[in-house]
KOLTOR-272577 format. One record per atom (N, C-alpha, C): y, z, x; residue in one letter. Coordinates in steps of 0.2 Angstrom, whole numbers, plus 5000, padded with zeros to 4 digits. Layout:
YZXA/...
***
This chain:
573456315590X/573356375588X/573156385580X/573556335577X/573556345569X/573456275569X/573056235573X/572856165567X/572156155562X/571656205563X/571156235560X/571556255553X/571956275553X/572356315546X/572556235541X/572356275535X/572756215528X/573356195528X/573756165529X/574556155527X/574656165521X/574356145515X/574456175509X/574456235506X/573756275511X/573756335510X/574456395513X/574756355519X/575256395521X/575856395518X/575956335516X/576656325512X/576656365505X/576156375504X/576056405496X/576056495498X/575756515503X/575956565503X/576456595507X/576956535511X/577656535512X/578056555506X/577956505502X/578456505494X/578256575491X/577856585490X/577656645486X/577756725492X/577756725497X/578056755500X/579056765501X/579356715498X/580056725500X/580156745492X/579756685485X/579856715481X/579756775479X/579356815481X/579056895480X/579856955482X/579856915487X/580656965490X/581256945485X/581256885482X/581756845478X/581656885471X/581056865470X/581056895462X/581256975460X/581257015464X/581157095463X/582257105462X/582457055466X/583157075467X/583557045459X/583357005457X/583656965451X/583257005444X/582557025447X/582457075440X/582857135441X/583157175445X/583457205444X/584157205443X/584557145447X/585257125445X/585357115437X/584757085435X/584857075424X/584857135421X/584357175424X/584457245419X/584957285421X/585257285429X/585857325430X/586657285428X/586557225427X/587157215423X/587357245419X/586757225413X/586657255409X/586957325407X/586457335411X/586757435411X/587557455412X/587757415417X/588457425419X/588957405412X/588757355410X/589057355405X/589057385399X/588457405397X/588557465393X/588857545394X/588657565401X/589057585404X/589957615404X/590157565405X/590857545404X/590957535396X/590657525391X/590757515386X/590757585385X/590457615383X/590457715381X/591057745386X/591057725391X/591657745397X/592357725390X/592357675389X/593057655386X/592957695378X/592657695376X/592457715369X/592557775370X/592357815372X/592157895375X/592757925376X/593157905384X/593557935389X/593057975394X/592457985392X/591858045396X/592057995403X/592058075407X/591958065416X/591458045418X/590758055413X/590158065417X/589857965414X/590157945414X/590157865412X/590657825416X/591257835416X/591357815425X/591257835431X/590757895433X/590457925437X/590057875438X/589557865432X/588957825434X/589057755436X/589657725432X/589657645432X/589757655438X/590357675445X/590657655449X/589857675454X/589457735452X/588857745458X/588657695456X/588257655451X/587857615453X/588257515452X/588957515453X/589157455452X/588857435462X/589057495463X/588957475473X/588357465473X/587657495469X/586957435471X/586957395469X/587257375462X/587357335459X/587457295465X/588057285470X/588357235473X/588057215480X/587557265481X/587057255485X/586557225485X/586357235478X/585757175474X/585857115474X/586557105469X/586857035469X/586756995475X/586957045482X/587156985487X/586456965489X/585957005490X/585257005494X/584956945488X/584856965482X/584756905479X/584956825479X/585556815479X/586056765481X/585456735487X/585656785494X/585156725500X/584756745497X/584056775496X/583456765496X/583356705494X/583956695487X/583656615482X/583856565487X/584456575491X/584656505493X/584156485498X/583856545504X/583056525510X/582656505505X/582456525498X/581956505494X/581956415493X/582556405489X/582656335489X/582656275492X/582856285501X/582656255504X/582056235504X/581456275503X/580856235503X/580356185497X/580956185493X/580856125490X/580956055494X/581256045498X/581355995503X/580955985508X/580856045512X/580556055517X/579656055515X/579456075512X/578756085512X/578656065505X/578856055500X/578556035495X/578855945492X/579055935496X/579555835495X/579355805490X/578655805489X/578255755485X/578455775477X/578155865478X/578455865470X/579255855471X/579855895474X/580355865473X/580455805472X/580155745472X/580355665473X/580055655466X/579455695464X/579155655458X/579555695452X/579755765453X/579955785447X/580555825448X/581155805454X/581855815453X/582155765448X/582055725447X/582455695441X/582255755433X/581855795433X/581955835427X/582255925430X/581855945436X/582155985436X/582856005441X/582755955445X/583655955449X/584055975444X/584355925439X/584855935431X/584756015430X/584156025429X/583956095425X/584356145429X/584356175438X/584456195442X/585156205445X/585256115443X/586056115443X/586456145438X/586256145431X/586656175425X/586456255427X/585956285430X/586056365433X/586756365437X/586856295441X/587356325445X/588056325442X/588156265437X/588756245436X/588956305429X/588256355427X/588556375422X/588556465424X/587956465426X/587856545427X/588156565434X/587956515438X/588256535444X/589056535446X/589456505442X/590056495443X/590356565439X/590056575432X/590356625429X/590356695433X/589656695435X/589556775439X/590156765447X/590156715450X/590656725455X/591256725453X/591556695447X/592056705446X/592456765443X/591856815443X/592256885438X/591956935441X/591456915446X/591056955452X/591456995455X/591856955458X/592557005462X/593057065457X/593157035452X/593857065447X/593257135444X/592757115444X/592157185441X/592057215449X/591857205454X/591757255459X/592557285461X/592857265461X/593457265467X/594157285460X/594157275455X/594757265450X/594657325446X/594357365444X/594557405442X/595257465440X/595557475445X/596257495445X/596857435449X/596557365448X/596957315450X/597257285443X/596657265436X/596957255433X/596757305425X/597057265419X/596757295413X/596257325411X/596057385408X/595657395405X/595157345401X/595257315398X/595157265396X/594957195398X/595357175403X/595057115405X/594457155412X/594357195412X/594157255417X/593157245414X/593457255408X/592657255405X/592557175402X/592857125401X/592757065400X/592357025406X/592457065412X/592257025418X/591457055419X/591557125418X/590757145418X/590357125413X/590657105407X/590157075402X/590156995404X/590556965406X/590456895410X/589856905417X/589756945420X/589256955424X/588756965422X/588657015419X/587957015414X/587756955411X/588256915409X/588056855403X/587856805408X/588056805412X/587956775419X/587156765421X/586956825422X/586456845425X/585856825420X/586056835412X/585756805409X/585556735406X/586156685408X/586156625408X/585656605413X/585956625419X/585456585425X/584556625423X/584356665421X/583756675419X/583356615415X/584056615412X/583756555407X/583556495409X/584056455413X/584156405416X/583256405421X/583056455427X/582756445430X/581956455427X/581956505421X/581356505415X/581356455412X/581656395411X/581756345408X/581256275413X/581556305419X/581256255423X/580556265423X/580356325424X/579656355425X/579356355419X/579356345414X/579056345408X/579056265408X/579456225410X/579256135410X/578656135414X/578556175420X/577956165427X/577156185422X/577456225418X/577056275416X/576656225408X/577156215404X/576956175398X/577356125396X/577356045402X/577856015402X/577755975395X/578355955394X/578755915389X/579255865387X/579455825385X/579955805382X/580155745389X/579855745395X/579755685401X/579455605399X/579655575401X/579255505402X/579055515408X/578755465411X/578255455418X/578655365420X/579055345424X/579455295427X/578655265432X/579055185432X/578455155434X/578555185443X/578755235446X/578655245454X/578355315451X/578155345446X/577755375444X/578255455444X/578755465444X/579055495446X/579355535437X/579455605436X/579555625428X/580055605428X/580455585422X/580955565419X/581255605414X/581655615412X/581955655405X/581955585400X/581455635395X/581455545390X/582055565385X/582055565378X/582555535372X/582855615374X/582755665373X/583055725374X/583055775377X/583455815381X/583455865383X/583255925381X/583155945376X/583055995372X/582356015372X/582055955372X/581555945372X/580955975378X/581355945384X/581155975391X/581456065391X/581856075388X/582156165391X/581656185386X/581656195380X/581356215374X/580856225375X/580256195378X/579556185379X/579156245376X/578456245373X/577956275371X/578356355372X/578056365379X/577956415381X/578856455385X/579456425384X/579856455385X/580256505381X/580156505375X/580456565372X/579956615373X/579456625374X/578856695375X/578956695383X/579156645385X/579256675394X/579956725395X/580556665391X/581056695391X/581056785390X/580956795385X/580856875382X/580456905385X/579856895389X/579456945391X/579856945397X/580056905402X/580356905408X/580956945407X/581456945402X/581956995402X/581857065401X/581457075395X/581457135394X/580857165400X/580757125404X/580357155412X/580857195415X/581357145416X/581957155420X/582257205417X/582357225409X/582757295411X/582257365410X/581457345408X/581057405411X/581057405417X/581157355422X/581257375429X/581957425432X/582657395428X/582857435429X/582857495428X/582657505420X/582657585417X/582257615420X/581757595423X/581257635426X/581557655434X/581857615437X/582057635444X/582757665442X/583257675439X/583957705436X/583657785433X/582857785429X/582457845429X/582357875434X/582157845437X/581757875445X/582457905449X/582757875450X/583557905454X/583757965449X/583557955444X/583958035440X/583558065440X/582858075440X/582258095442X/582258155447X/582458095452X/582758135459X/583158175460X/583658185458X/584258205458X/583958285453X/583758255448X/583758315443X/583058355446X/582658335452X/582458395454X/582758445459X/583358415461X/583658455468X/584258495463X/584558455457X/584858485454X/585058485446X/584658515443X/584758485434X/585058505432X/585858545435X/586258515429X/586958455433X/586658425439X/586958375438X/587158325431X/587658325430X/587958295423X/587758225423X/587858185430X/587358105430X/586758095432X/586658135434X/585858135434X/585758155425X/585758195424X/585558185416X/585458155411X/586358115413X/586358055409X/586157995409X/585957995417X/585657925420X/584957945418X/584557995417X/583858005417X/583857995408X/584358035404X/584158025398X/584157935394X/584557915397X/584857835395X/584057805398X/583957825406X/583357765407X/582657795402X/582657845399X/581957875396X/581957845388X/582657835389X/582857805379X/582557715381X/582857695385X/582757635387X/581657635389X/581557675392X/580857665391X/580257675387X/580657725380X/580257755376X/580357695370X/580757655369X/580957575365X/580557535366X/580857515374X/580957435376X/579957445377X/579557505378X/578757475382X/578457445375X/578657465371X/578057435365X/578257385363X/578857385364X/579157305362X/578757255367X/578857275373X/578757225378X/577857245378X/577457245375X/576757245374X/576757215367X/577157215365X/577057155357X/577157105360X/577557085364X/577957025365X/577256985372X/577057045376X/576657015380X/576056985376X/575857035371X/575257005366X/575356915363X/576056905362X/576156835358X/576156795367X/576556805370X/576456765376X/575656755377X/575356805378X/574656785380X/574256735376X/574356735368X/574256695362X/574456615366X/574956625365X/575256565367X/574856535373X/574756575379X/574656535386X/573756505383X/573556555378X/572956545379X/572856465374X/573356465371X/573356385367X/573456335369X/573956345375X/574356285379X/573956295388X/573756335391X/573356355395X/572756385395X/572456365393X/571656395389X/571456435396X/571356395403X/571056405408X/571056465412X/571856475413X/572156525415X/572056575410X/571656605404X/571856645401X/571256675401X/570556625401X/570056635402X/569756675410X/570256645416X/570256655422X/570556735423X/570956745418X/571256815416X/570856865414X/570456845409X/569956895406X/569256875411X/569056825415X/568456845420X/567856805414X/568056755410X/567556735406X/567456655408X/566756665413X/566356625413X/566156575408X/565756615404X/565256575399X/565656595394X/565456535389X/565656545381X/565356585379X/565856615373X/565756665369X/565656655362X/565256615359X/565156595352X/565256645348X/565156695348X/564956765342X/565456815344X/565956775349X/566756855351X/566556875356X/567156865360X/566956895366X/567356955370X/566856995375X/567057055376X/567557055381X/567657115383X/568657135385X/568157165391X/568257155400X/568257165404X/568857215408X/568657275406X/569257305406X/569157315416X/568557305420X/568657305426X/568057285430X/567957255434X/567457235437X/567557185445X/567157145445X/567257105452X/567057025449X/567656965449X/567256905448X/567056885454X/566456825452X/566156825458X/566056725454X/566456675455X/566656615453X/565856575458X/565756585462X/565056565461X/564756565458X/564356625458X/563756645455X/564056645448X/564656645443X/565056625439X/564856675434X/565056715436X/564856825432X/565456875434X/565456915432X/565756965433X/565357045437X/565357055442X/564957105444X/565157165442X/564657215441X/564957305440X/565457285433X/565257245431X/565757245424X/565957315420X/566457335421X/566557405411X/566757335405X/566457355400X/566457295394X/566457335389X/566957305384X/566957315376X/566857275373X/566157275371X/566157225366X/566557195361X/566557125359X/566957095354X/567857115356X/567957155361X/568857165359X/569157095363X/568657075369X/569257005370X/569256965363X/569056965359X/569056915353X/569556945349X/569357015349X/569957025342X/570457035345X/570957035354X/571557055357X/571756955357X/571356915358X/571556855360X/571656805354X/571356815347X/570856785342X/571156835337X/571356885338X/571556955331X/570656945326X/570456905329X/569556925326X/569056935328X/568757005330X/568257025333X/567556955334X/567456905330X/567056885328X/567256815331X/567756795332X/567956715334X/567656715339X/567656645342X/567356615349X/567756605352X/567556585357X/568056585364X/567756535369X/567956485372X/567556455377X/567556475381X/567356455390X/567356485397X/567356455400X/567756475406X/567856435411X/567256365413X/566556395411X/566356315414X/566256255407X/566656285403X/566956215400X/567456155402X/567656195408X/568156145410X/567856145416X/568156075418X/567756055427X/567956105434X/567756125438X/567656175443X/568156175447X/568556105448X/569156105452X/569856105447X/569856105441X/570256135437X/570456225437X/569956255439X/570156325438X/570656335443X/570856385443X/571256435444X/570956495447X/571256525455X/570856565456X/570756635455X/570256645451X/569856695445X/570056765447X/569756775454X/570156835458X/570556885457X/571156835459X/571856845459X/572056875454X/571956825449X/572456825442X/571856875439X/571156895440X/570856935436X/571257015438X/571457035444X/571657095446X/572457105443X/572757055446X/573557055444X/573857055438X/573457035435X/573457055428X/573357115423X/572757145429X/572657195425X/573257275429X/573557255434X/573957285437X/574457295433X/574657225431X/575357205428X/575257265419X/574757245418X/574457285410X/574557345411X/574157395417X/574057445416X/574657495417X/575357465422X/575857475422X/576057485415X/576157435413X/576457425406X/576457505401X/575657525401X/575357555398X/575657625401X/575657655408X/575957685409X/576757705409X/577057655408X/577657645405X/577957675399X/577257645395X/577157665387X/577157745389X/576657765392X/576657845392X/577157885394X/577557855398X/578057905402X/578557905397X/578657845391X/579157845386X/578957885382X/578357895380X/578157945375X/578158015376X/578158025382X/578158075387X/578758135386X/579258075388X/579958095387X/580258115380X/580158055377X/580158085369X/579758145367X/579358185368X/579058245367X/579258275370X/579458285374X/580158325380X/580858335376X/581058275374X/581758265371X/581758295364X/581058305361X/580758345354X/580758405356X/580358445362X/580458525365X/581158525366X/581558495368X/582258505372X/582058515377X/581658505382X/581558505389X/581358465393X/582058405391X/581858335395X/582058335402X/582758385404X/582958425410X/582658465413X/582158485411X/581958555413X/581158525416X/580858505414X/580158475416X/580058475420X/579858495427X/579858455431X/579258415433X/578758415429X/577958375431X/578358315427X/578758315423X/579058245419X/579358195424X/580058245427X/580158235434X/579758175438X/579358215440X/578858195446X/578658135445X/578558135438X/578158065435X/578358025435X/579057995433X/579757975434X/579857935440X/579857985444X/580057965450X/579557915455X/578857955451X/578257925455X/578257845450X/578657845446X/578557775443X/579057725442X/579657755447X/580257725450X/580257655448X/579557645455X/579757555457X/579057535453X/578857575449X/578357525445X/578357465443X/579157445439X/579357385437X/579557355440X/579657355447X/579657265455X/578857275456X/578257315456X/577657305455X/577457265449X/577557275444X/577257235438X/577557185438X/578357175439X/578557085438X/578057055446X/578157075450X/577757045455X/577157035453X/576557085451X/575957045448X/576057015443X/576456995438X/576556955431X/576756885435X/577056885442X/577256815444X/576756795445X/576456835451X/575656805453X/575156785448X/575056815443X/574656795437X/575156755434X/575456715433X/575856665430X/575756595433X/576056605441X/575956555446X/575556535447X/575056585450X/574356585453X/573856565445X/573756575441X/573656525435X/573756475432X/574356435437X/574156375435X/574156325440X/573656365445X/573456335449X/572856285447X/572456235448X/572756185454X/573456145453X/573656155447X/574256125447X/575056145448X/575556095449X/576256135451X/576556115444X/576356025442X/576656015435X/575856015433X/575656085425X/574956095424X/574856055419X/574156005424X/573755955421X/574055885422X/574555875424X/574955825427X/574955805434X/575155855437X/575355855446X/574755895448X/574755885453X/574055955458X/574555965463X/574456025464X/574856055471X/574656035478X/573955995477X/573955965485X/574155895485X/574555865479X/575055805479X/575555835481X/575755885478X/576455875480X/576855925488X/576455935490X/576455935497X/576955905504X/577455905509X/577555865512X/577055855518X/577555785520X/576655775526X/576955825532X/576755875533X/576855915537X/576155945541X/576255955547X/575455975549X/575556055549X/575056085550X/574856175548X/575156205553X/575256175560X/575656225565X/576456215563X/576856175561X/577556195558X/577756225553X/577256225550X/577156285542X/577056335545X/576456355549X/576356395551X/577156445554X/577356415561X/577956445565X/578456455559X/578556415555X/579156415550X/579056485546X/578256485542X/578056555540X/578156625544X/577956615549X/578256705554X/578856695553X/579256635554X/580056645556X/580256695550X/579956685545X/580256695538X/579856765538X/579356795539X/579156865539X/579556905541X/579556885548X/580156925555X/580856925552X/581056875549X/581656885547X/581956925541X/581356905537X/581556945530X/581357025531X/580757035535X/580457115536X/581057145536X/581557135542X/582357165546X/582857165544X/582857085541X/583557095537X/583557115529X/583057105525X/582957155519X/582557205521X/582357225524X/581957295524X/582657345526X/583157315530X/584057355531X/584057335525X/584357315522X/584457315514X/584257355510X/583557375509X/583457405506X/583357475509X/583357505514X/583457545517X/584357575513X/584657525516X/585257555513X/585357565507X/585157535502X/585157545495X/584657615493X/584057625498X/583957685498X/584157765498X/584657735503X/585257785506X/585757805499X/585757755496X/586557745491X/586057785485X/585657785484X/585157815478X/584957875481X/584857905484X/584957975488X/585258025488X/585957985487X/586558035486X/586658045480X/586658095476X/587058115470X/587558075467X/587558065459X/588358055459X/588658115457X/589358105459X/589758145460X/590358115455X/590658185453X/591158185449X/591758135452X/592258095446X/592658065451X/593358045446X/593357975440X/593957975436X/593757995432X/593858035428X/593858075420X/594158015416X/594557955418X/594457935410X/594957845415X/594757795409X/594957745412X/595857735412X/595857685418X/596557685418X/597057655415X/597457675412X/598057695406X/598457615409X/598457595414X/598757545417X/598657515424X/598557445425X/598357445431X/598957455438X/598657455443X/599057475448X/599357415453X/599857415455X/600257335458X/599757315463X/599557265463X/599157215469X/599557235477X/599157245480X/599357235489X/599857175489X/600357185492X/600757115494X/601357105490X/601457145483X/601857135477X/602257215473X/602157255480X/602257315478X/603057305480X/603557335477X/604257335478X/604157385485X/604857375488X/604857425493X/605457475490X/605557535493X/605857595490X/606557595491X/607057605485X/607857595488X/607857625494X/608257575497X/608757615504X/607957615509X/607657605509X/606957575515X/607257545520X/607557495518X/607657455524X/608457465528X/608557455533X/609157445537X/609557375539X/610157375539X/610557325540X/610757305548X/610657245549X/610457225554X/611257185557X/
***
C-alpha cells in the first residue's frame, strides 16, 4: 500500500510531526517557570493574596505541561534510532555527550525540586519553597541550552574532527562544538520566544476571565504582567531576530535567500518580497508585492549592496523555497502583531482603561496561542532550511536515513498520529478546562511555618488505650 512512498520522506515528516507537539510544550514550560517564579517572588516580598492566587492557579498547568512535554521528548528521541541510525552512528559521538549533559544537568535539577515546588508548599520553608521553583525554572533553562546547543552544531557545525569510519568526533575542545557560529543568536531568540509564548497565552487567560468579569483581582493581574511582558519583550525579540537573520545569512547564505524568495542575484540591492508564490522551477516569484532595495538594507543595513541567489548555488543544495518562504513570513507577521497588541496595551495603560477595553480584550484573547503558532513556524523555517542537510553542508539527510522500507515508516507514522491526536488532544483539552476556570481567592500570605509531614505527626495525649 505504501511501497510507492519515499522512506525519507516519511521519516522526516514522522520527526517533524512528534517534534511539532514536543516543541509547543517546552516553550511553554520556560516561560511559565519563569513566571512562577517571579510570581512567588512578589508573593514573598509583597504578602498580596492576588500573587499566591495566581502562582498555585497556574503551578497546576505548569504541571501538566511539564509532564506532556517529558513524554513527547522521550517518543520523540526514539527516533533517532529507529529511523534516523546513520546520522546517529556518524554523529552520536558529538551530540550523544551534548544530550547526555541535558540530562545529567537539567534534567536531574528539575526532577529533583519538581516535586518540593508542586507538592511542598505548606510541607516545607518558605524559603527553601522558592529555591526549588527557581531550581526548576534554572532547569528548564539549562536543558534549552543543552538541546540549542546540539542544534546549532547541525545547523553551523564546529569544533569536530571527521575519524577515518567517517564518523564526527569532538576534536581539541568542547567549547568549541557548544559555542558554535550560530548558538548564542539561536539561544536568545528561542527563549525570549518561549516567554512571549507564555505572556501571550497567561494574556489570553486574563483576557478571558476579564471579559466575564473585570474586577477579578487575577485576572487583572495576570492580564497586566502578560501586557508588561509583551509591550518589552516584542521589540527586543525583533532586534535580536534581525542579528539572528544576519548571522544565518553569513553562515547559511542559502537558507536565507530561500527565505526571502531570491532567485537571481541582485547586484544593485535587492527587493523585500513582502508576499507572493515561489515557483523554484520557473525560479520567480509569482504575484509578487515588492519593495524595492529594502531586502538589501533589512539584510546588508545598505539599500544598495548585493546579494546573490539562489542559482548560485547548485539546484540540489536548496532548500525547499515554499515552505520556508511562507513560515517565515507567518512567524514575522505574528511578531509584528505582538508588537501591536503591546503597544496597544500601553496606550490602554496611558487612558487607564487597560480593564475596561473590551475590543483590547478580544485581541488578547484572539492572540492567546499566537506564540505556539510562531515557535512552530520559526522551527519549520529553521529545520526546513537547512534542508538537504541534517549536519549543513556536511551530511545530507538522505544519508542519514535507516535502511527501512516506506511501509514500516509508514504504519509507525499513523501509530503516532492516532496516538498523539487522543492522548494530547485529552491533554490539552484538560488544560483547557483548567484555564476556563477563574482564579479564585485563596492564601492571603505565605506560610509563617511549615506544616508536619504525613507519617511524623505526634499523636494527641491520652489517644491511645492500654492494652
Amino acid at each position: 500500500m505504501f511501497e510507492h512512498l519515499d522512506a525519507v520522506i516519511l521519516a522526516r515528516v514522522q520527526f517533524a510531526f512528534t517534534v511539532s507537539f514536543h516543541f509547543v510544550f517546552p516553550a511553554f514550560s520556560i516561560g511559565l517557570a519563569s513566571y512562577l517564579m517571579v510570581l512567588e517572588a512578589l508573593w514573598l516580598r509583597t504578602g498580596r493574596g492576588v500573587y499566591a492566587n495566581l502562582f498555585r492557579y497556574w503551578l497546576k498547568i505548569f504541571a501538566v505541561v511539564f509532564g506532556m512535554g517529558v513524554v513527547s521528548g522521550v517518543v520523540m528521541s526514539y527516533q533517532f534510532g529507529t529511523n534516523w541510525s546513520v546520522f546517529s552512528e556518524k554523529a552520536g559521538p558529538v551530540i550523544g555527550p551534548l544530550m547526555a549533559y541535558e540530562v545529567m544537568t537539567a534534567f536531574f535539577l528539575e526532577a529533583g525540586f519538581l516535586g518540593v515546588m508542586l507538592f511542598g508548599m505548606n510541607k516545607v520553608g518558605k524559603g527553601l519553597h522558592f529555591l526549588a521553583t527557581c531550581m526548576v525554572a534554572l532547569g528548564t533553562m539549562i536543558s534549552a541550552t543543552w538541546i540549542l546547543a546540539v542544534n546549532s552544531w547541525m545547523q553551523t557545525p564546529a569544533g569536530h574532527l571527521i575519524n577515518e569510519q567517517g564518523q564526527f568526533v569532538p576534536g581539541p575542545s568542547w567549547w568549541a562544538i557548544v559555542f558554535t557560529a550560530s548558538f548564542p543568536y539561536r539561544l536568545v531568540h528561542t527563549v525570549i520566544a518561549a516567554y512571549l509564548t507564555t505572556a501571550l497565552a497567561v494574556g489570553g487567560v486574563g483576557a478571558w476571565h476579564l471579559l466575564r468579569d473585570r474586577a477579578n483581582p487575577g485576572a487583572r493581574k495576570m492580564f497586566s504582567m502578560a501586557m508588561w511582558m509583551a509591550a518589552v519583550v516584542a521589540p527586543i525579540q525583533i532586534f535580536v531576530g534581525d542579528a539572528h537573520g544576519l548571522n544565518t545569512l553569513e553562515h547559511q547564505p542559502a537558507k536565507i535567500l530561500a527565505v526571502e524568495g531570491h532567485y537571481e542575484p541582485s547586484p544593485d540591492g535587492a527587493s523585500l518580497f513582502l508576499f507572493g508564490i515561489p515557483d523554484s522551477e520557473a525560479r520567480r516569484v509569482d504575484y509578487a508585492i515588492e519593495v524595492p532595495k529594502l531586502g538589501s538594507l533589512i539584510l546588508k543595513h545598505d539599500p544598495n549592496a548585493p546579494l546573490p541567489g539562489l542559482n548560485d548555488f547548485p539546484r540540489e543544495d536548496w532548500p525547499p523555497v515554499g515552505i520556508v518562504f511562507w513560515s517565515f513570513r507567518i512567524m514575522v507577521g505574528l511578531g509584528f502583531a505582538m508588537l501591536g497588541l503591546g503597544l496597544w496595551s500601553l496606550w490602554a495603560r496611558w487612558r487607564g482603561t487597560l480593564y475596561d477595553w473590551r475590543w483590547l480584550h478580544r485581541a488578547a484573547l484572539v492572540m492567546g496561542p499566537s506564540g505556539f503558532v510562531a515557535v512552530i513556524a520559526g522551527w519549520i523555517t529553521t529545520e526546513v532550511g537547512r534542508q538537504p542537510f541534517t549536519v549543513y553542508g556536511l551530511m545530507r539527510t538522505a544519508e542519514s536515513h535507516s535502511p527501512l522500507a516506506a511501509p514500516a515508516v509508514a504504519a509507525s507514522l499513523i501509530a503516532f498520529v492516532v496516538v498523539y491526536f487522543f492522548a494530547f488532544g485529552a491533554g490539552i483539552y484538560y488544560l483547557l478546562r483548567l484555564m476556563a476556570k477563574p482564579p479564585q481567592p485563596g492564601e492571603t500570605q505565605p506560610p509563617s511555618r511549615p506544616q508536619r509531614a504525613a507519617g511524623i505527626t505526634p499523636a494527641a495525649s491520652g489517644a491511645g488505650t492500654e492494652h
